[in-house]
C-alpha positions in Angstrom: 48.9 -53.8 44.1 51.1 -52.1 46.7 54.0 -50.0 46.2 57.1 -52.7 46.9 60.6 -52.3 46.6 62.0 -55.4 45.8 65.6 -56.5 46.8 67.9 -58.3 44.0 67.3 -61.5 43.6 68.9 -64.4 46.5 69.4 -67.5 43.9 71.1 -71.1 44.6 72.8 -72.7 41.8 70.5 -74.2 39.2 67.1 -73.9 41.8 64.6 -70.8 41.9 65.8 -67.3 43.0 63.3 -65.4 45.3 63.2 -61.9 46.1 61.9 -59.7 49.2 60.9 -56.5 49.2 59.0 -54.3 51.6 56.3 -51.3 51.1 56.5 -48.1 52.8 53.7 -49.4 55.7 56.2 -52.0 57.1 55.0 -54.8 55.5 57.1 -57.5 54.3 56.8 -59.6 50.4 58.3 -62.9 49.2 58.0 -63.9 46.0 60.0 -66.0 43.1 62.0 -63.7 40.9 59.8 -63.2 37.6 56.4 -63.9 39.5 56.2 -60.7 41.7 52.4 -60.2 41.0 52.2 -63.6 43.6 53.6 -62.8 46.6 53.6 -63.8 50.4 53.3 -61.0 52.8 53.2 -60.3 56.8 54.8 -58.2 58.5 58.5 -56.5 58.8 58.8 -58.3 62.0 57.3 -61.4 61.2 60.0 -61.3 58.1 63.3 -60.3 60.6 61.9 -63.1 62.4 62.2 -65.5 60.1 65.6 -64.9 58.7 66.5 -64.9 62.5 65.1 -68.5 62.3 66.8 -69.2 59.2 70.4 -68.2 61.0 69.8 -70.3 64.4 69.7 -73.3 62.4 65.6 -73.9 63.1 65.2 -74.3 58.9 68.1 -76.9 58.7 65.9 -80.0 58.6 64.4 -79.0 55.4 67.7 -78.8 53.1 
């Protein structure tokens, strides 16, 4: 398993809380908090880009 550093945890009220982390190569990790083992991972930029997404709005149709 790779060497992550995991953020605290971003929670909503009453719904899952999901932490990101990154490893010292660049890459990028998503995962619910308590089930690190099973994470998503890409790339820092592919993970800046996102959160960019998430801020202009392009994510809004799925709340």
């Amino acid at each position: 398993m790779a060497d992550i550093t995991w953020e605290e945890p971003f929670c909503a009220e009453g719904a899952s809380c999901y932490r990101i982390g990154v490893d010292v190569e660049g890459n990028s990790y998503i995962a619910v908090a308590g089930s690190e083992d099973r994470y998503l991972t890409d790339s820092g930029e592919a993970l800046r880009q996102l959160i960019r997404d998430i801020k202009a709005g392009k994510a809004d149709h799925l709340l």
